[in-house]
Structure formats: structure tokens, C-alpha cells
GUVODREN-973532 format. One record per residue: x, y, z of N, C-alpha, C, CB in turn. Coordinates in pm, whole numbers, plus 32768, in hexadecimal, padded with zeros to 4 digits. Glycine has a CB too. Example, Ala and Ser with C-alpha at 12.3 -4.5 7.8 and 13.67 -1.06 7.14 Angstrom:
85277DC7830C84CE7E3E830C85287EB6830C846B7E418389 85057F1F82C485577F9682CA850A8003831385807FC4823C 
This chain:
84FF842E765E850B83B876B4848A836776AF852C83E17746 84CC82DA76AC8466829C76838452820876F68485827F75DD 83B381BD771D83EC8150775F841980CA76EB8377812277D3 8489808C773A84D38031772284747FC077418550803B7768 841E7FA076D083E77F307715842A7E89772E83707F2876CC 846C7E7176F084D37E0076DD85067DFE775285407E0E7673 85517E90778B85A27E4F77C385887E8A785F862B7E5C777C 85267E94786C84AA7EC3790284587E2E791C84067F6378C5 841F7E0478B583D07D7B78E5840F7D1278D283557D5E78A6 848E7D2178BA851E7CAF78A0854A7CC6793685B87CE77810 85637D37795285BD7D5A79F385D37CDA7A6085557DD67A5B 864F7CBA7A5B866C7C4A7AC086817CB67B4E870C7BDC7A8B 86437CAA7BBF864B7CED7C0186AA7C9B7C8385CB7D227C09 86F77CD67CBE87427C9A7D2D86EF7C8A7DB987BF7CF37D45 87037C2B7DDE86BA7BF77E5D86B77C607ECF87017B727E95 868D7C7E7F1F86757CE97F8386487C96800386017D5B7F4E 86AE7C8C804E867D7C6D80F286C37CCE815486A97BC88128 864A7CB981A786317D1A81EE862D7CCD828C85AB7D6681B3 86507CED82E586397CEB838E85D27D5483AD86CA7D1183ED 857E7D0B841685217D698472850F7D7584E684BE7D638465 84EA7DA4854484F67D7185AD843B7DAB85D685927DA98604 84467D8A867483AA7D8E86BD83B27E2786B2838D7D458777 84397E8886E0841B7F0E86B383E67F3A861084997F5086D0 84167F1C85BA83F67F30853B83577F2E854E843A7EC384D6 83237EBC857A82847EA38534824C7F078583822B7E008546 82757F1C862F823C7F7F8672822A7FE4862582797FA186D8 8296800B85EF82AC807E8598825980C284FA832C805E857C 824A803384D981E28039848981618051849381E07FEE8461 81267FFC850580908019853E80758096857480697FC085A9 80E080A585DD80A8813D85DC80C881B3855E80E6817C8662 80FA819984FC811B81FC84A8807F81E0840B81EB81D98477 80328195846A7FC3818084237F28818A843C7FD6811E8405 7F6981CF84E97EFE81F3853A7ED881A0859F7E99820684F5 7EEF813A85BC7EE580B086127EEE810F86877F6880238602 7E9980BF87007ECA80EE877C7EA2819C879E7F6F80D18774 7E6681F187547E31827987557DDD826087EB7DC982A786BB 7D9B81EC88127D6281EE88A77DCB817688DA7C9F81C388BA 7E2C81B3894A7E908154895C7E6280F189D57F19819E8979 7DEA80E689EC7DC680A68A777D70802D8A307D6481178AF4 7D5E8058898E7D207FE189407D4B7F4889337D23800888C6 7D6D7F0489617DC97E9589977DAA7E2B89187D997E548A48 7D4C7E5588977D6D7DF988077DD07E2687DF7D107DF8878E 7DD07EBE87E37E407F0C87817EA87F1B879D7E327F7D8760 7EC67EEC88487F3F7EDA88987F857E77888F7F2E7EDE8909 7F3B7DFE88287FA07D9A88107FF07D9687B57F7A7D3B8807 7FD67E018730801E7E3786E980A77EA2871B7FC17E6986A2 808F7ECE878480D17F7787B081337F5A88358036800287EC 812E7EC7886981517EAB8903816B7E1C88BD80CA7EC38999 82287E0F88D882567D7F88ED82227D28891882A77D6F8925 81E97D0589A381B47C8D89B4813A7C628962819A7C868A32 81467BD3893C80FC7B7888DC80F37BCE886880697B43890F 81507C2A8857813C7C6E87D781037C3F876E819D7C9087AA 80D77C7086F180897C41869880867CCC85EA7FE87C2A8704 80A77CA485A080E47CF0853280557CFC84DB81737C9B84DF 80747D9084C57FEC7DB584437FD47D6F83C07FFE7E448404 7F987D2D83957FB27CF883107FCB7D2C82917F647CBF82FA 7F767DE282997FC87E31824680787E3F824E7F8D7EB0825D 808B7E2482AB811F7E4C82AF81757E03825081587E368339 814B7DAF823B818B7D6881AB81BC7DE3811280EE7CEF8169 816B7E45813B81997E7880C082257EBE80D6812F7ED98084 82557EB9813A82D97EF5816583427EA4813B82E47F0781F7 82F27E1C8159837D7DB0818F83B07DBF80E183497CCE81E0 844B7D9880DD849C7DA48085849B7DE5800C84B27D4E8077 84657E82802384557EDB7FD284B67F167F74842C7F26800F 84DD7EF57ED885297EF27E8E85587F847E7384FB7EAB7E31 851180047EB1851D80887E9D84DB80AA7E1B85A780B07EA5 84E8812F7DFF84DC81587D84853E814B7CF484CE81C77DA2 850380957CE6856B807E7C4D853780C97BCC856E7FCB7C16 84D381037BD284B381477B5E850A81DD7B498415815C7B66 854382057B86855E827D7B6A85F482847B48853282D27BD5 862481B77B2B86AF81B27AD8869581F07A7086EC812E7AAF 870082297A2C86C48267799B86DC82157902871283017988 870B818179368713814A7889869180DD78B287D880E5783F 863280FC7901859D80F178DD8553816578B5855680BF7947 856D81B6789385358210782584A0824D7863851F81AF778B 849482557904840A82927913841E82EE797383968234793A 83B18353792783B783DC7970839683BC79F38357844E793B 83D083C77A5483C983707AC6837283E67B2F847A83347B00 837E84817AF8833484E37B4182C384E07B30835085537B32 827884DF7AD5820D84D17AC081AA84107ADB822185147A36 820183D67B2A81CA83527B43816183527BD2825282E87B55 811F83067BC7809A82E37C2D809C82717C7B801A82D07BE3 805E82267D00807582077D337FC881B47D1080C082527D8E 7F8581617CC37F22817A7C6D7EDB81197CCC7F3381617BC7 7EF4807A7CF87EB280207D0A7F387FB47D737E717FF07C6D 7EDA7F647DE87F447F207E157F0E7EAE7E497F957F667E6E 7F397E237E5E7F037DDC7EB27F797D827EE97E8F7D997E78 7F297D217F3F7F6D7CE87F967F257C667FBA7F847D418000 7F6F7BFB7FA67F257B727FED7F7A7B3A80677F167AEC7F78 7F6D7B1B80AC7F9F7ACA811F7F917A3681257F627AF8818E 7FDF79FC81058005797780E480117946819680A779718074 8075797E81F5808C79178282807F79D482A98153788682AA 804079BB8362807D7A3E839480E47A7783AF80657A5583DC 81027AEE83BE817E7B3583B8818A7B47841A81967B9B8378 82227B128451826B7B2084E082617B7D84F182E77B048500 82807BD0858982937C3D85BB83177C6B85AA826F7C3A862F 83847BC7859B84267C37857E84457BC1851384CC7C58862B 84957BBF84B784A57B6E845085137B8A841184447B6D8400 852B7B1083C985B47B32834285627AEB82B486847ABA836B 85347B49827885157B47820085787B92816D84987B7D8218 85347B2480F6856E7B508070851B7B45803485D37B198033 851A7BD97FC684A17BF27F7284E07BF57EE1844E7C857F9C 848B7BA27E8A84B87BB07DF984567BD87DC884E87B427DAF 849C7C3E7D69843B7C8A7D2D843F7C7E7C8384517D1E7D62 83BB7C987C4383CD7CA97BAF83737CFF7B8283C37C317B61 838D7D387AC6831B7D737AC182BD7D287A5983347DFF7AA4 82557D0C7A6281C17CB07A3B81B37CE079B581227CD17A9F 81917D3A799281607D70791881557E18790280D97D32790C 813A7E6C788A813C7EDE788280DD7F0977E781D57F037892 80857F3E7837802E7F4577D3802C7FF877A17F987F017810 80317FFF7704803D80A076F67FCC80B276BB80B880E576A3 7F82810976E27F19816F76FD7F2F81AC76667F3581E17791 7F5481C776407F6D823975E97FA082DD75E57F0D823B75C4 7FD4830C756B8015837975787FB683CA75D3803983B574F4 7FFB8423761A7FAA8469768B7F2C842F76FB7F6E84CD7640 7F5C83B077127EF5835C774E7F2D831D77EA7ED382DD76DA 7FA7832A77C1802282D2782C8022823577D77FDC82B97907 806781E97880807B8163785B805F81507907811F81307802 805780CA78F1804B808A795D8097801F796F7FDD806E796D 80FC80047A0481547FBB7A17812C7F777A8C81C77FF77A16 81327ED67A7080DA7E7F7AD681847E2B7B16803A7DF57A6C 81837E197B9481F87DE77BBE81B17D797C5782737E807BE4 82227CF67C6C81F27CAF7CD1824E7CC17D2D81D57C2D7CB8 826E7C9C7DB682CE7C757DF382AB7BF47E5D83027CEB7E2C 82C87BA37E5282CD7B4D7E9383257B2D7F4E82F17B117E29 83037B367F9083437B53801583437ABA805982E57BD08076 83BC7A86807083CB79FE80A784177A0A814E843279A1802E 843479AD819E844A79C2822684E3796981EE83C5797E82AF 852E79DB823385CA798081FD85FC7919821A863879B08212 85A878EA82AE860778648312858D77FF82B685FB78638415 855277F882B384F477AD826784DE778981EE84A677CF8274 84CC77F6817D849377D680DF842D77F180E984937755809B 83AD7825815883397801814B830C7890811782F877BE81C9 82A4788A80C7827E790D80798219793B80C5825179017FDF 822879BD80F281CC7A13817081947A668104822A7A7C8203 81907AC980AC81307AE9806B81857B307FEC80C97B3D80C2 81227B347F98810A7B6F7F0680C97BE77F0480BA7B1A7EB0 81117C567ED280F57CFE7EBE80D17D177E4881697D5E7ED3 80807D3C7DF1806B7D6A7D5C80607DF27D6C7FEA7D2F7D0C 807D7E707CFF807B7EAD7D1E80837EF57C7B80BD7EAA7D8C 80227F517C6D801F7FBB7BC1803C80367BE87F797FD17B5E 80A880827B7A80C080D67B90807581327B06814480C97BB5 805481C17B15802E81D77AD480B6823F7A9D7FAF81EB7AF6 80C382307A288138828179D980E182EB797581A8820B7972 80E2834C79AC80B083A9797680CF840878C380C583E979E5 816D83D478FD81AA8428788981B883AA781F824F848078B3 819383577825820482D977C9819A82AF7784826182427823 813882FB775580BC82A276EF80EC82B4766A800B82E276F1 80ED8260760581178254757B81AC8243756880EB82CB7530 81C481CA75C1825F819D75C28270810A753982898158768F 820680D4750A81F7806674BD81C9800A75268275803B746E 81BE800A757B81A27F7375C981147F3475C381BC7F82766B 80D87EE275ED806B7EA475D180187EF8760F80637E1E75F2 7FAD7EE175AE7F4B7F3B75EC7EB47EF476007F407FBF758D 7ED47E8276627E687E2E768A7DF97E4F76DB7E967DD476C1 7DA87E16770C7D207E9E775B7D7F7E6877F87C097E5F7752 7D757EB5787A7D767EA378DE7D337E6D79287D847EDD78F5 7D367E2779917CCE7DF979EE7C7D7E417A397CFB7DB67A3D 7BFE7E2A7A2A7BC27E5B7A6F7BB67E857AF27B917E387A5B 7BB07EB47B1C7BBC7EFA7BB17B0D7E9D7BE67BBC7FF07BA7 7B397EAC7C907AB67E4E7CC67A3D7E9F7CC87AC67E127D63 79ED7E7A7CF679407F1F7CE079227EE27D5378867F267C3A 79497F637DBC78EA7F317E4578667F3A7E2678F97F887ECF 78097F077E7677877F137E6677247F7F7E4B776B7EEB7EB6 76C57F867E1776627FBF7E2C75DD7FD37E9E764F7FA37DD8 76177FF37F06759C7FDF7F8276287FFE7FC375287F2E7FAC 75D680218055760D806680D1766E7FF980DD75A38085815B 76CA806D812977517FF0817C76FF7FD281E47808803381C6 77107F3781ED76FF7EF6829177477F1982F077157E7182A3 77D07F7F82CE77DA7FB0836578317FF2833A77F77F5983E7 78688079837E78C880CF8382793980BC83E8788F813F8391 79AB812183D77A128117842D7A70818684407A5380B1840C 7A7081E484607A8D826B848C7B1A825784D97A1082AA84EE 7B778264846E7C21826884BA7C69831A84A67CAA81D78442 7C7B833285107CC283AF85137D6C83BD84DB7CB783D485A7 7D84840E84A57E1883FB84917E6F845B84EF7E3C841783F7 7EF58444850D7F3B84DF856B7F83853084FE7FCC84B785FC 7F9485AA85267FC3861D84DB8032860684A27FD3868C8521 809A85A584FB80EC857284E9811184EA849880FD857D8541 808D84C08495808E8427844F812A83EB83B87FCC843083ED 81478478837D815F8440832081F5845883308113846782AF 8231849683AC82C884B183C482CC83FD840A82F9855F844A 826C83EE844882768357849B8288830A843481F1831C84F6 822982F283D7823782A48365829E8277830081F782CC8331 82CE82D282F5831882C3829683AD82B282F48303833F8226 83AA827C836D843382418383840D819D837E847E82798421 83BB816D833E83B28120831483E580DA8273835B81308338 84268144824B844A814181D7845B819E81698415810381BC 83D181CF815B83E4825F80CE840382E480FA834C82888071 847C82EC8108849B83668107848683B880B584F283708114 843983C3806E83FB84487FEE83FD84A0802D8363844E7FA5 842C85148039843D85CB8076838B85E0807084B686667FDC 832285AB7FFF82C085F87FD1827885EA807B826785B67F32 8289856580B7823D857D812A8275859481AE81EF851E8136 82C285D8816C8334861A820C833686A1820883F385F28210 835986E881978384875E8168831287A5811683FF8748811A 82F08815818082988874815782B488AF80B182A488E681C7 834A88DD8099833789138027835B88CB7FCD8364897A801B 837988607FC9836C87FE7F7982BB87A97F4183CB87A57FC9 825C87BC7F9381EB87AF7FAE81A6883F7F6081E08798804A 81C688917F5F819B89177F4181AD89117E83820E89997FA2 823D88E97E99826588D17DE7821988737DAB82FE889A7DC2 81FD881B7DDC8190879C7D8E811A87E47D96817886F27DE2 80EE88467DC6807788727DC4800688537E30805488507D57 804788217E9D8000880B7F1F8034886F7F738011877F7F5F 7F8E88B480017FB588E58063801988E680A47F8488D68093 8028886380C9808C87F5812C80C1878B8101805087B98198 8108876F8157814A86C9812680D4865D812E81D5868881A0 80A4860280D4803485B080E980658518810F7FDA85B58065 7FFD84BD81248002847D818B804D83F481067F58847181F7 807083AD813580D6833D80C6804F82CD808A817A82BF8143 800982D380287FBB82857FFE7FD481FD80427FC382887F78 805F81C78073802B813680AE80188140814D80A280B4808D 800F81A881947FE281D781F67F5581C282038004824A81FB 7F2E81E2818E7E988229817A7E3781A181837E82828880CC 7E84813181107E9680B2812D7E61806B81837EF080A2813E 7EE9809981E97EF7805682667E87805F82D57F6D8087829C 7E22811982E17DC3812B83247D4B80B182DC7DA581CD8322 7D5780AE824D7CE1806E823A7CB97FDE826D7CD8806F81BF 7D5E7FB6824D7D747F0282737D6F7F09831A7E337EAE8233 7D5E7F83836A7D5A7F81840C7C877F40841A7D8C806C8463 7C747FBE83D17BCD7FB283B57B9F7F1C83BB7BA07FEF8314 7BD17ED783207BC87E6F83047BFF7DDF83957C157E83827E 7C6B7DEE83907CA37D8B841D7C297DC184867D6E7DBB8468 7C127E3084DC7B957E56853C7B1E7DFC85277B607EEE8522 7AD37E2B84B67A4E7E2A84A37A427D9F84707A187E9A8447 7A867D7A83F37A647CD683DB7ACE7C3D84087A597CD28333 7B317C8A84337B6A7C3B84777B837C1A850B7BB57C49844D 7B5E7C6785517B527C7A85E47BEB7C7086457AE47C008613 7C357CC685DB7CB57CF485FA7D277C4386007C9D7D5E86AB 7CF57C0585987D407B8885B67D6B7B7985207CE37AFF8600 7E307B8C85147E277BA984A47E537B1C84277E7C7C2884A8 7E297A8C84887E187A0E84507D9E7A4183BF7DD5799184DC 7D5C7A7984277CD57A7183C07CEA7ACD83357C417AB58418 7D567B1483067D3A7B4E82BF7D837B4982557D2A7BA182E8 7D577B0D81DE7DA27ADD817F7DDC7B3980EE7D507A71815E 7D827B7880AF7DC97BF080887D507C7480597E357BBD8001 7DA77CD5802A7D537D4A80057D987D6B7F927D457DC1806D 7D447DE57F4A7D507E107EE07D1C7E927EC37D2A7DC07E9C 7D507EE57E967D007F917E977D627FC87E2D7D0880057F4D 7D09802F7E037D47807E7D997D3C810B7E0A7CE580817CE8 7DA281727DC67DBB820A7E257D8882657DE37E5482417E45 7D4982C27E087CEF83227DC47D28839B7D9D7C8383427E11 7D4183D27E497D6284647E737DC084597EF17CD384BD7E99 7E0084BF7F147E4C849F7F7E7E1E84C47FFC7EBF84CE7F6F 7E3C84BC809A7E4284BC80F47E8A853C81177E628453810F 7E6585AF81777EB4861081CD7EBC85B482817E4A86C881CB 7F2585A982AF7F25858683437EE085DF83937FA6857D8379 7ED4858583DD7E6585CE84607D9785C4840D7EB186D0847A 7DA785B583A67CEC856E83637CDB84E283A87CDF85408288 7C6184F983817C08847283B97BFE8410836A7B7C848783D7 7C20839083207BF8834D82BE7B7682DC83037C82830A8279 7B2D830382AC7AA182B282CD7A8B825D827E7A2982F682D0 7A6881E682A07A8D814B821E7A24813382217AEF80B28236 79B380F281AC796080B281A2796180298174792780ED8172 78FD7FDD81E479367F3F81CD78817F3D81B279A07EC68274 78CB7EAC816378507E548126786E7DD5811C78217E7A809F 782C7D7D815D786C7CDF819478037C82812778467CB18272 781D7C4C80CE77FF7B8A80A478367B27809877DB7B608042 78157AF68110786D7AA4815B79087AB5814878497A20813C 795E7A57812E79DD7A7F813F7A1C7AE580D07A277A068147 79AA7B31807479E67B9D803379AB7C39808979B67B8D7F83 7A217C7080B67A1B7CE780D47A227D8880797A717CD58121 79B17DB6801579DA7E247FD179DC7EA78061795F7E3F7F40 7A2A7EED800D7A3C7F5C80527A947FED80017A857F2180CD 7A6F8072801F7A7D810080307AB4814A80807A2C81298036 7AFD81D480767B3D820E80CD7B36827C80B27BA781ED80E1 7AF182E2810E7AE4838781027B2883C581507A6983C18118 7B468435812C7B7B8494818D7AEC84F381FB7BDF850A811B 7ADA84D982647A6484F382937A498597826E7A6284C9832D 7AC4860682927AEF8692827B7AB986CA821E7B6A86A58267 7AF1868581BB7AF586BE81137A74863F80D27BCE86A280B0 7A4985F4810179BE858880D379FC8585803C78EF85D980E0 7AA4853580537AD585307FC47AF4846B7FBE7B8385B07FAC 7AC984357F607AFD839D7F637B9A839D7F347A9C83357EF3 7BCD83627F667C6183637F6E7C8482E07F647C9C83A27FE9 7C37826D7F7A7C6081FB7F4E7BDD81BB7EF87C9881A77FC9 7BD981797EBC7B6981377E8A7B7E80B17E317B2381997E3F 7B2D806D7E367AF17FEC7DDB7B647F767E207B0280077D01 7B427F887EB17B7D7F387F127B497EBB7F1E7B797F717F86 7BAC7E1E7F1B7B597DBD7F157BE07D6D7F727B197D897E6E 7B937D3880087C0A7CE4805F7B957C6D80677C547D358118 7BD17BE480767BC57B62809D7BF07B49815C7C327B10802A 7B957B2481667BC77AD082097B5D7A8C820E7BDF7B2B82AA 7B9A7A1A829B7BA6799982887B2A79A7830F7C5479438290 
């Protein structure tokens, strides 16, 4: 089995809309840690209906196409695939309840070589349905582990961002719950790996681990806190590649580094002093 490159970066994909409501986003924020001090009355505007106010990570939910890779006349070992690199821009803010449609495509696919993988770059575009107006743009690389030396182009990749060299200007210490990732994922990915112990055990983890856009989501909390001052006008987009994964109930500790409206930033597991996200680069306004 081989990837189909023709007919993967050809893929006409069918439109996907989706309804949300003020529960949904609740649902999201706290399934991203929001609200862990509930008397915090920034993080309560995310977690509590009145004047509600929606995470800007949460975009990566909205009109989520599922797992199209693991059709099989795209030709990729879909078990061995990675969750490699993701971003997100915010074009208008995101309602608290909405009717959105997301079109999706895939960008390009670059092969690595035999025993190297490939890499599969995909966009989705997320628009507000009563409107036309485009609320944000998702990019997102997957890393295909098994699919290197399929014939496809084998152009160099983009570079990933280089946080700085010198101390972060400031840290941000978010706790996760034990539970974080059963919450999470009724947001959408139902993957067993972070529900189901022995399913978690077979991949070769302790436990079920925490959903990389979770992990995400603590960082973009960091980011909205510290350089945005919980106002999520100000925050226009981010970008991070995923390292290592997350166990629920760890600490992820983010390192920020501010010039002017470029925000680099890092993400450790405080426990295990493991980076789990890195070569993080968000814009706000």
C-alpha cells in the first residue's frame, strides 16, 4: 500500500456544518482546563453564560472533517500517522453559539523518503453560515510515518519557528484534571487511546494520554492570560509543532517571550520536565 498522491491532494471534500451552542464552548473551555479556580471571574466568562465569551483555540473543533485519512483508496498507513504541527488564525471572533461551515482541502504532501515518512499539510477554512463571513483558518501537518518513498515530491519543508535564545519573559503554570481528557474529547475525538486504559497500554502508554489539541488548548489559555489579558479580540493566531504527549492530571508550564505583537512560546510538562509542545509562534493585536 501505497499513498495516492493524485488523488489525496485532488480530494474534493464535502462541506461540513456544524451547530453549537453556549453549552458546547462551555464544554470546551473547561475540557482545556479553563476555570480550574472557579471564583476567577476572567475564566468565568468562558465557563458561565452570561456575557459569555468563546476560546479562540476552539476553532480547531469547529467543523471537524473526522479522520479522512484512514479511507483506504488513500493509500496511508493511517496507524502509524502523527498529529505533527497545527495552526490557527482568527480572521473575526468566535461566537459563543453559532452555525458554521468548514471546507476543507489537502495543501500539499511532501515524501521524505523510503523509511523517512511523508508529510501531509491540509487547510480548513471555517465560515459563519447566516453570514459568509470567514472566522478562521486551521493548517494543520500530519506526520505519516509509514508512507515515505511513495514517489511524491520531495521538496524541503518549512521551517518550524526558533523561540528565542534568552529567558522567557514570563511563565504560566496551568494544571490539568485527572479527568481532563474523558471531558475533552466530548468535544469531538472520540479516539478510545484517551479514554481506554487498555487501549492506551497497547500503543505503549501507561494511561490514556491527554488529546494533543487539548495540550494546545492549555497553551493558547497561557497565551490569551499573559499577553492578551484574557480578551480574546486581541488574539490573532498561533502556531506550534507537538513534541511528546500529555498524561491528565500534569502541570503544563508554557514559556512566553513577547516582541511586540509576536508572541514565541514553549510547553513542558512540569512532572516529567518533558517539552511537549515547542517552536510556538502566536500574533496579537
Amino acid at each position: 500500500m501505497a499513498i495516492d498522491y493524485d488523488k489525496l491532494v485532488n480530494w474534493k471534500f464535502d462541506p461540513i456544518e456544524q451547530h453549537y451552542t453556549s453549552k458546547d464552548s462551555i464544554l470546551y473551555a473547561l475540557g482545556v482546563g479553563v476555570s480550574m479556580d472557579p471564583l476567577d471571574m476572567d475564566q468565568l466568562r468562558f465557563t458561565y453564560e452570561e456575557d459569555q465569551l468563546a476560546l479562540p483555540t476552539m476553532a480547531v473543533v469547529l467543523a471537524y472533517p473526522g479522520f479522512f485519512l484512514k479511507q483506504p483508496e488513500f493509500g496511508v498507513d493511517w496507524v502509524k500517522i502523527l498529529h505533527g504541527e497545527q495552526g490557527i488564525q482568527i480572521h473575526k471572533p468566535l461566537p459563543a453559539a453559532g452555525h458554521v461551515v468548514g471546507e476543507n482541502r489537502i495543501t500539499e504532501i511532501i515524501d521524505k523518503g523510503e523509511g523517512k515518512g511523508a508529510l501531509i499539510f491540509s487547510e480548513r477554512k471555517v465560515y459563519d453560515k447566516p453570514t459568509g463571513d470567514l472566522l478562521c483558518t486551521l493548517t494543520s501537518t500530519t506526520f505519516a510515518r509509514g508512507d515515505g518513498g511513495f514517489g511524491g515530491p520531495k521538496i524541503e519543508a518549512p521551517k518550524p519557528h526558533a523561540v528565542p535564545d534568552r529567558e522567557p519573559d514570563s511563565v504560566v503554570e496551568l494544571p490539568t484534571l485527572p479527568q481532563a481528557a474523558l471531558i475533552y474529547r466530548l468535544s469531538g475525538d472520540f479516539n478510545p487511546l484517551h479514554a481506554d486504559p487498555r487501549v492506551a497500554e497497547a500503543a505503549g502508554f501507561k494511561a490514556p494520554i491527554l488529546h494533543g489539541l487539548a495540550t494546545l488548548g492549555a497553551a493558547g489559555h497561557a497565551i490569551l492570560k499573559d499577553a492578551c489579558g484574557y480578551n480574546p479580540d486581541r488574539f490573532a493566531s498561533l502556531r506550534l509543532r507537538f513534541t511528546s504527549p500529555v498524561y491528565p492530571g500534569e502541570t503544563i508550564v508554557t514559556e512566553i517571550w513577547k516582541d511586540g505583537q509576536d508572541v514565541s512560546f514553549r510547553s513542558r510538562v512540569k512532572e516529567r520536565d518533558v517539552v511537549v509542545l515547542n517552536n510556538g509562534h502566536a500574533v496579537v493585536k
